[in-house]
TIVOLO-878590 format. One line per 10 residues: their letters; for each residue x, y, z of C-alpha. Coordinates in steps of 0.2 Angstrom, whole numbers. Layout:
N
a) X Y Z; ...
***
This chain:
210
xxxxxxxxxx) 0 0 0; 14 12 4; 23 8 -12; 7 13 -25; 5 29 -14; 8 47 -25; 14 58 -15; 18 75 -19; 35 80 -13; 30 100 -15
xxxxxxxxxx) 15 100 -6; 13 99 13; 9 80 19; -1 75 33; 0 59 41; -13 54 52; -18 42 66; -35 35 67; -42 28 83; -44 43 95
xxxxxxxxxx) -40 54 84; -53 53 70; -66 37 78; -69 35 96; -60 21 96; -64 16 117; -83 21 116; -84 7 102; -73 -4 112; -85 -1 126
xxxxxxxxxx) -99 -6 117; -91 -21 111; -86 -25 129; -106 -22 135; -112 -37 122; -100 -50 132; -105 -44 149; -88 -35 150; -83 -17 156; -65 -7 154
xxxxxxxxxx) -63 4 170; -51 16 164; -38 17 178; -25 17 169; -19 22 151; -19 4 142; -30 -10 141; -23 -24 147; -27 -26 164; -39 -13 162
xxxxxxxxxx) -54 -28 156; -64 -36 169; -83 -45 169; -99 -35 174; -106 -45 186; -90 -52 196; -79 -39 194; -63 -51 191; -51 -46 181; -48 -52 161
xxxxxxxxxx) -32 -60 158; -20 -54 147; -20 -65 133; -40 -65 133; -40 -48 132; -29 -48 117; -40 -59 108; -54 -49 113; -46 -35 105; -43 -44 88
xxxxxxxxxx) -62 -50 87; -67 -29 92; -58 -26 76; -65 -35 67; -82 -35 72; -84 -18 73; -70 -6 64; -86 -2 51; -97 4 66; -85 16 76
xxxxxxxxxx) -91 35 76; -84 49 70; -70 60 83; -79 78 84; -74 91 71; -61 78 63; -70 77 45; -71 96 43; -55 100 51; -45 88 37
xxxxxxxxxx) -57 94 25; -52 111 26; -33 106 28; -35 94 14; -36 109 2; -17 113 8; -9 96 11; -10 77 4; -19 67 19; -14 48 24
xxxxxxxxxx) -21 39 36; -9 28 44; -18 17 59; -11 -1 68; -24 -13 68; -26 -29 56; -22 -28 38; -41 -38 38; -48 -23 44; -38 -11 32
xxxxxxxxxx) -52 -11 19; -67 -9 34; -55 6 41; -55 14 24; -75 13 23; -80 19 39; -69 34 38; -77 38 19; -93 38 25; -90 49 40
xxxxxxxxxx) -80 62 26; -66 55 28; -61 48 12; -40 47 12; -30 33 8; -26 20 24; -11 13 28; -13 -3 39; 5 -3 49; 10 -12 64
xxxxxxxxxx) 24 -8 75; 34 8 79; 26 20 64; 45 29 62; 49 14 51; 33 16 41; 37 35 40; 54 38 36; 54 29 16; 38 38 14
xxxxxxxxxx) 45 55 15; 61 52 11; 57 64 -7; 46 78 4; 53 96 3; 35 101 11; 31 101 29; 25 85 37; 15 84 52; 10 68 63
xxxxxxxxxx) -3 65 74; -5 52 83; -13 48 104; 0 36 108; 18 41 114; 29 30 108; 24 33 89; 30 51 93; 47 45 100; 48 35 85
xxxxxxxxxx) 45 47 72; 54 59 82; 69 46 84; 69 42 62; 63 59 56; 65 74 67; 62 86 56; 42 78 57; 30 92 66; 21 79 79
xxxxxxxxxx) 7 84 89; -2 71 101; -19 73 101; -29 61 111; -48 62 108; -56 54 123; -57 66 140; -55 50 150; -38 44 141; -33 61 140
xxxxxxxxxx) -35 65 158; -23 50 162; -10 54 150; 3 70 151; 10 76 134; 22 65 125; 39 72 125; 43 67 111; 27 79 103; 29 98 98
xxxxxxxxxx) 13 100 104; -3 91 113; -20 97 108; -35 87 110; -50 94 100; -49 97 82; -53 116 80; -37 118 91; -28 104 82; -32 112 63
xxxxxxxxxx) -25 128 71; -8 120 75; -6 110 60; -10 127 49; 3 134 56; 15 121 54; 13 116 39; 18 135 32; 35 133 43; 48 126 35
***
C-alpha cells in the first residue's frame, strides 16, 4: 500500500492516526465489551489489565483480552463514530496538504477502516501498519521538501517518528477526555492538543513553517 502511494514532494503531507484521533475508538470498544457482559474501567492508560466482567468484577487475563481485542476489530471497525470536528477539520486542511491515514490494527480490517472513515467524510488513503510507525514514516518521505506533520494519541509513535525523522511536526492529540486525563503530553510531541478546531490551528501553522 505504501509503495502505489503518489505523493507530492512540493505539497505539505499530513500523516494521520485513526483511533482517537478521527473514531472513538474506546466508546466502540466499550460497546463491544457491553455485548459480552464485560466493562473497561479506565484506571490506567492501556487496556490490558484494564478488562474485567460486569457482574463479578474479576479481572480479564491478558491474553483474553488480546483476543478480545482482535475480534473488536473485526467485528466492529465499520461501526465506530466519528472523533468531533475531525472530517471538517481535514477537509479544510486537505485543500493545503496530501492526507494519509496511517492506523495499527489488522491488515483484515484495512479495507473496513478505509470505509467507515469515507462515509464519516473522511475519504483518504489508509495505511494498515504495525509496530513503531518511524519505520513506516521515514521511506515515505524520504522525497518531501513540504512540511510533514504527525498525529497520533500514543507516545511511543512520537518517540519513533521523532527518533527516524526529526524534522516531522508531531502533535499528540488524544480524543477521549477520560484517556486524555490520564496521560501527560508526549515528550517526544511539539505540541498536545486534544479537539480538532485547536488541532487544525496547530497544523496550519506548521505546515507553512519550514
Amino acid at each position: 500500500m505504501v509503495d502505489a502511494l503518489l505523493i507530492d514532494p512540493a505539497q505539505p503531507l499530513i500523516i494521520c492516526d485513526a483511533d482517537e484521533v478521527l473514531v472513538e475508538f474506546i466508546k466502540g470498544l466499550e460497546r463491544f465489551l457491553a455485548r459480552q457482559d464485560l466493562e473497561l474501567d479506565l484506571v490506567s492508560f492501556r487496556i490490558h489489565g484494564n478488562v474485567r466482567h460486569r457482574t463479578t468484577g474479576q479481572t480479564i487475563a491478558d491474553a483474553q483480552v488480546s483476543r478480545l481485542i482482535e475480534d473488536f476489530f473485526a467485528a466492529d471497525t465499520a461501526h465506530l463514530d466519528p472523533v468531533p470536528g475531525a472530517a471538517a477539520a481535514l477537509a479544510a486542511l486537505g485543500s493545503q496538504a496530501q492526507v494519509i491515514i496511517l492506523s495499527n490494527l489488522p491488515a483484515a480490517a484495512r479495507e473496513a477502516r478505509a470505509q467507515n472513515l469515507a462515509r464519516h467524510g473522511m475519504a483518504y488513503p489508509v495505511i494498515a501498519g504495525s509496530g513503531p510507525k518511524g519505520d513506516v514514516i521515514k521511506p515515505m518521505i524520504g522525497h518531501m521538501r513540504a512540511p510533514v506533520v504527525f498525529i497520533d494519541d500514543l507516545p511511543p509513535h512520537h518517540a519513533s517518528v521523532a527518533a527516524v525523522a526529526p524534522h516531522v511536526w508531531r502533535l499528540h492529540f488524544v480524543a477521549d477526555a477520560r484517556l486524555a486525563r490520564l496521560i501527560g503530553p508526549s515528550p517526544h510531541a511539539h505540541a498536545r492538543l486534544d479537539t480538532w478546531p485547536e488541532a487544525a490551528d496547530w497544523i496550519r501553522q506548521a505546515m507553512t513553517t519550514a
